[in-house]
N, C-alpha and C positions, 0 to 999 in steps of 0.2 A: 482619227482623233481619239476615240474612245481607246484603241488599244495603246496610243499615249502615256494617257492618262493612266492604263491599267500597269505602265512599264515606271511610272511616277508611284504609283503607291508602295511595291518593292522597293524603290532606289531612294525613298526618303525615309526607312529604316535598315538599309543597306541588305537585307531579308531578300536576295534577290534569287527565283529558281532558274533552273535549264529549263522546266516544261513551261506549258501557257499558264498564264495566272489561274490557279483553281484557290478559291479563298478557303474551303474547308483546309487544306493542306498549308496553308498561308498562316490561320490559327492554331493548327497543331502543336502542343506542346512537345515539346523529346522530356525526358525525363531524365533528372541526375537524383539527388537523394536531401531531402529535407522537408521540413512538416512546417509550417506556419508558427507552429509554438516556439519553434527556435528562433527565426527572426526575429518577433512579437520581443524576446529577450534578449536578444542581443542588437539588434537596433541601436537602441543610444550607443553603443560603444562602438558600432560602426561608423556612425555619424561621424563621433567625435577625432576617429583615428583620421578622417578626410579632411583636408584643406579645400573648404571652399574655394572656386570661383566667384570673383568680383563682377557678375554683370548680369542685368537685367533678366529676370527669367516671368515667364506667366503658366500661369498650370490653371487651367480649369476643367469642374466638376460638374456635367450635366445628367439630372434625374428625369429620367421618361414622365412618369408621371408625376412629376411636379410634389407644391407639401403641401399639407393641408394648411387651406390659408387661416383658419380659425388660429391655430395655434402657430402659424407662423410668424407672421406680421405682429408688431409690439403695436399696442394704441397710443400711444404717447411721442413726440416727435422731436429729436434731438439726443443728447448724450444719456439725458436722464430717464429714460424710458426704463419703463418694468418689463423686464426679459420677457418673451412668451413663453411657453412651453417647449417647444421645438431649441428655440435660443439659449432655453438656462441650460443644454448640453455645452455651450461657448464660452458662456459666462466670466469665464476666468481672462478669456482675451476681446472682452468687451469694446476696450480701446484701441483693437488692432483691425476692427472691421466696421466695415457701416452696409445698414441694410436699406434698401430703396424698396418703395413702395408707390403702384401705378407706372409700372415701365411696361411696356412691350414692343411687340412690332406693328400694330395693328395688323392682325393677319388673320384666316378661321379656318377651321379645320380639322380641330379637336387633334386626334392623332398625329395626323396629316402637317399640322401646323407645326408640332415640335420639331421638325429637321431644319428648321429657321432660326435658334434658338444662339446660336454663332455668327449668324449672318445676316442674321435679319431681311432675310428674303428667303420665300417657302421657293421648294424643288420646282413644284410646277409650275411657278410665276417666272422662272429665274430665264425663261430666254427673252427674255426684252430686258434684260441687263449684262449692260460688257464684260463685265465679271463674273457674271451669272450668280450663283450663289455660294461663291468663293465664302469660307469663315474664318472668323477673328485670327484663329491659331495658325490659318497656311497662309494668312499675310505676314505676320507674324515671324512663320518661319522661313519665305523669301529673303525677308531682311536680314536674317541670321548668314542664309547660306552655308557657305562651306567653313563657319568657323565652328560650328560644332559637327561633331561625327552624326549625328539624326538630325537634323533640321529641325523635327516635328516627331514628337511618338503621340499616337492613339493608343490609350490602352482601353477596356473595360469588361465589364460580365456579360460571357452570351453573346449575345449577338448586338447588343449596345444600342445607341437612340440615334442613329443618321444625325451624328450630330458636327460632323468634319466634311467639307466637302473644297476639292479642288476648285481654280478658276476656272475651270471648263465644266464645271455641274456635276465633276463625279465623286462618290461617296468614296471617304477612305474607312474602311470596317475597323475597327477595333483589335489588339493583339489580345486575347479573352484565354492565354496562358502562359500564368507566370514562369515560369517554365522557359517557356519561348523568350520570355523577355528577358528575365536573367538572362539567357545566352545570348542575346544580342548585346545586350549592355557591359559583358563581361566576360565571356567564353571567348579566348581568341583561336581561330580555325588554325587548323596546323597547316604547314605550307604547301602541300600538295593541296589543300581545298583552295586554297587561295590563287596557286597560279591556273588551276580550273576556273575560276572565278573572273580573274582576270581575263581568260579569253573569252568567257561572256561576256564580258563588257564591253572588249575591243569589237566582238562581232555586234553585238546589238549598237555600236556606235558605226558601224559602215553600212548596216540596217537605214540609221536613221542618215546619214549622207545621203544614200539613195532617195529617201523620199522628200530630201531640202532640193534634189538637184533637178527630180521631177516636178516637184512644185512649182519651183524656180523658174522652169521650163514655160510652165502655162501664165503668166503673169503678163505679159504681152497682148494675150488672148483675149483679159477679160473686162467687165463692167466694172465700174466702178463697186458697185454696190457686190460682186463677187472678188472684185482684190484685199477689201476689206475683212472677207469671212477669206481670203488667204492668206491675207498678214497677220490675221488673227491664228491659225493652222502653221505658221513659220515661226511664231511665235514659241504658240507650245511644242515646237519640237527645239528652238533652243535652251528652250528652260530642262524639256528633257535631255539635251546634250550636257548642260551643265551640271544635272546633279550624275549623268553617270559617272562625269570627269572629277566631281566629286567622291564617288565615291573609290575609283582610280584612287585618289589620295587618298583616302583611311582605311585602305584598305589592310597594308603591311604597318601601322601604325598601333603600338601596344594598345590594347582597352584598358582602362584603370583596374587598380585592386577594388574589390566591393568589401571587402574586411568582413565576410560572412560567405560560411559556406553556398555550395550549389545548391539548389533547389530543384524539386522534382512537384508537381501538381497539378493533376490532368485536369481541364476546361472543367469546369463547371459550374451552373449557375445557382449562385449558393451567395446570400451575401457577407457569409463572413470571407469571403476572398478580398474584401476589399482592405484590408489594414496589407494584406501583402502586398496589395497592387501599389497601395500608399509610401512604403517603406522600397518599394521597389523604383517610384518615380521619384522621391527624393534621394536615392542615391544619385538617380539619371541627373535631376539639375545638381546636385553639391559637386558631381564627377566632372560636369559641363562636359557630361554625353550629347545631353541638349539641352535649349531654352525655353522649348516650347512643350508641353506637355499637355493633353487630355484625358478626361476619365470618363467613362461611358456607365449609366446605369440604366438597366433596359426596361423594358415594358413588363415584362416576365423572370421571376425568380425565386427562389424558396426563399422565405422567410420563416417556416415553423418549425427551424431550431431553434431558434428565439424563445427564450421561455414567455409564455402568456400568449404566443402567436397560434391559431390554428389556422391561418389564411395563408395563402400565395399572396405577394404584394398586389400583382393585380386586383386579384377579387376584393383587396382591401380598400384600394383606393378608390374602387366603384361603392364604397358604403352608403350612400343615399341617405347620409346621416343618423344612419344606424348606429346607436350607443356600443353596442358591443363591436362593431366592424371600427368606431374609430377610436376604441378604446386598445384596441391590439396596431393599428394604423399608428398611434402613439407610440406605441414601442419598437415598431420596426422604425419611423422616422427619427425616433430619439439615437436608436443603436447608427444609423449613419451620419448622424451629427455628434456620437460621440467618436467617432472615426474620424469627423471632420476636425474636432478636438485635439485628438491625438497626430494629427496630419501636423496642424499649426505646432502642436511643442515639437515635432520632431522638424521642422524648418527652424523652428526659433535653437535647437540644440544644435542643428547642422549649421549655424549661423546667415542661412542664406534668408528668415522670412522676412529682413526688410529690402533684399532685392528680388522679391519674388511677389507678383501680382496671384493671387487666388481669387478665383472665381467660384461661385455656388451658386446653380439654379438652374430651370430648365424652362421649356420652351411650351409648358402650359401649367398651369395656374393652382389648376383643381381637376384633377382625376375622373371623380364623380362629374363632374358637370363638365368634363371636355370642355374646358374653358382655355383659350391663349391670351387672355385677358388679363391685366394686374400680376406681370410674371413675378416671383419667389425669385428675387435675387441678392445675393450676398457679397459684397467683394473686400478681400481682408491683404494684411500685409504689405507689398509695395514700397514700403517704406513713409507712407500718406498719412497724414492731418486727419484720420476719421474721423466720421460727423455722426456716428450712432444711427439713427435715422432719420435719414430722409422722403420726405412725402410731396412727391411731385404732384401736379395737379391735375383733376380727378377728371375735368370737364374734356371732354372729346377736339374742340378748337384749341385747348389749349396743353392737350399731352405731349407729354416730353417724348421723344424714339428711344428705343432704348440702346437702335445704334449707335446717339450721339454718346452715350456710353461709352460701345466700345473703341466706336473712334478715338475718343480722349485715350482709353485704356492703350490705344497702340502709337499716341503721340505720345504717349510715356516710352514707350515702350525702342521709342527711340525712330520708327517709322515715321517720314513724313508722308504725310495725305492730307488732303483737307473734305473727304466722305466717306460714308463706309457705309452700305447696304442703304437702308431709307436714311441716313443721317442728316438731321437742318443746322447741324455748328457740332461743337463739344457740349461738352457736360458739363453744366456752370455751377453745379452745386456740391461739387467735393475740387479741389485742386490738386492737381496733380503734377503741380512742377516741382 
């Protein structure tokens, strides 16, 4: 099952090798030629030269260590609220997002808990649930299928926050080089890599015959309560029949113009990579590469080219309320909320931010206190009625889940379900039809 799963996280960015899965060589960028300052300026006018796609897209943004809730959370509740600190980076598209306040999962674990943060069920709880701790974005990208070329991209910095995980409990890592991702989004292989390619697929598709037809075999043999954990094992090997056969189809299938040269930019954990990553996954949804996107920001990363920064994010976020630790914590969280900023005009340029669901937030609270508690969540665009803020309520008998959140987020989204992780209904306090 697990090597499945590990033949699913290639074939849902079509990124598929001849060797065994090794993930270092999985994020490896190749390298062509371009710097970030170029994009940074030529962006708008790439946007504009693409005709959007008409259809439902979600792109979410998960931070490891969460934001400081002092300055995150507005104290006022409704449209007319006084920005926080954090939020007067948004400011400008006020009316395009609404922030909630007291969602989580109830879950604990500090570190440990943020890999719940899509799914609303931690890793190590996740085998007493049939989906185990599948996340928003790979249901998400089920439903898509084969009408886009990636179902689902991960992208983010480093090594990223465990924040995507298969129906069968396995983690898909992060593409953490731009580089790599341009060329998937855009590079089309020349036809000798391609009919290689294809025989990989034909073979790892008589691979997986063989072990439907041995399975198949035993099913006579067993217990109830073992036919189940093999229909469950029959399962995921149709799903992985289907996306090979998917990828069969796109394979000889032109990739889009990106209207901006190649890029070249080896991994690194730096956070100014994030306006490329941002510029790089809205080409992905304006191209209807795909629908579903992530962005990963990990536990660890330089922040002290930041002016006024002399901290690693980490050691920032552990400040213990130290004036000077959240006085630079300020500025690193302002610099990816003004990214988140610049995210939102380049979807509203690309014309696609009112078919696009954006998500912000992460899967703990507060840094320093390893809290999974009261999560930092934003969610903008969609085309939705925002309510500014909302303030669920505080008392333990009567908290809202925050998967009834995502729930609603993917009955928009065009999925029918009626649960999703800890879900008790939808989400009654923003609309989403």
């Amino acid at each position: 099952m697990a090597q499945n799963d590990k033949y699913i996280l290639f074939i849902s960015m079509n990124l598929i090798s001849s060797s065994p899965v090794n993930r270092r060589n999985f994020l490896r960028g190749t390298g062509l030629c371009l710097a970030l300052p170029f994009l940074e300026s030529g962006a708008s006018k790439a946007l504009a030269a693409v005709e959007p796609a008409r259809h439902k897209k979600i792109l979410a943004i998960g931070n490891h260590l969460g934001f400081y809730p002092g300055a995150f959370f507005p104290q006022e509740e409704g449209m007319d609220y006084v920005s926080s600190p954090t939020l007067k980076n948004v400011e400008k598209h006020r009316k395009d997002f609404t922030v909630f306040s007291h969602l989580d999962h109830d879950v604990s674990g500090g570190h440990g808990g943020v890999n719940s943060f899509l799914s609303g069920v931690r890793k190590q709880e996740s085998k007493g649930f049939p989906e185990k701790n599948v996340s928003l974005d790979q249901i998400a990208a089920e439903h898509v299928g084969s009408a886009a070329r990636f179902p689902s991209i991960t992208a983010g910095i480093g090594e990223g926050t465990d924040m995507c995980w298969t129906r069968t409990g396995v983690r898909i890592p992060p593409v953490n080089s731009p580089a790599r991702l341009f060329n998937a989004l855009f590079t089309q292989s020349p036809q000798s890599e391609r009919i290689i390619e294809r025989e990989r697929l034909t073979h790892r598709g008589s691979v997986l015959d063989a072990l439907m037809g041995s399975a198949k075999s035993l099913q006579g043999r067993l217990n109830g309560f073992d036919r189940d954990k093999l229909d469950q094992y029959l399962t995921s090997i149709r799903e992985v029949e289907h996306r090979l056969q998917m990828s069969k189809e796109w394979l000889d299938r032109p990739k889009p113009e990106p209207g901006i040269q190649p890029i070249t930019d080896e991994q690194r954990m730096h956070i100014e990579e994030m306006p490329l990553f941002f510029d790089l996954l809205t080409l992905a949804l304006q191209t209807d590469s795909t629908r579903v996107a992530t962005f990963e920001i990990p536990l660890g990363f330089s922040t002290t080219d930041l002016d006024g920064v002399s901290y690693g994010y980490h050691g920032l976020s552990h400040h213990s309320k130290g004036e000077d630790k959240l006085t630079e914590l300020q500025v690193a969280e302002d610099y990816i909320f003004s990214q988140v900023n610049r995210l939102f005009n380049s979807l509203q340029e690309a014309k696609i931010f009112d078919d696009t669901l954006v998500i912000v937030g992460s899967g703990m609270s507060d840094g320093s206190r390893h809290s999974n508690k009261d999560l930092p969540v934003l969610m903008a665009g969609g085309g939705l009625k925002h309510q500014g803020h909302i303030v669920s309520p505080e008392e333990h008998q009567k908290r809202v889940p925050l998967s009834n959140l995502w729930l609603s987020a993917l009955q928009w989204f065009g999925v029918e379900r009626d649960d999703f992780g800890k879900s008790t209904g939808t989400f009654s306090g923003l609309n989403f039809s």
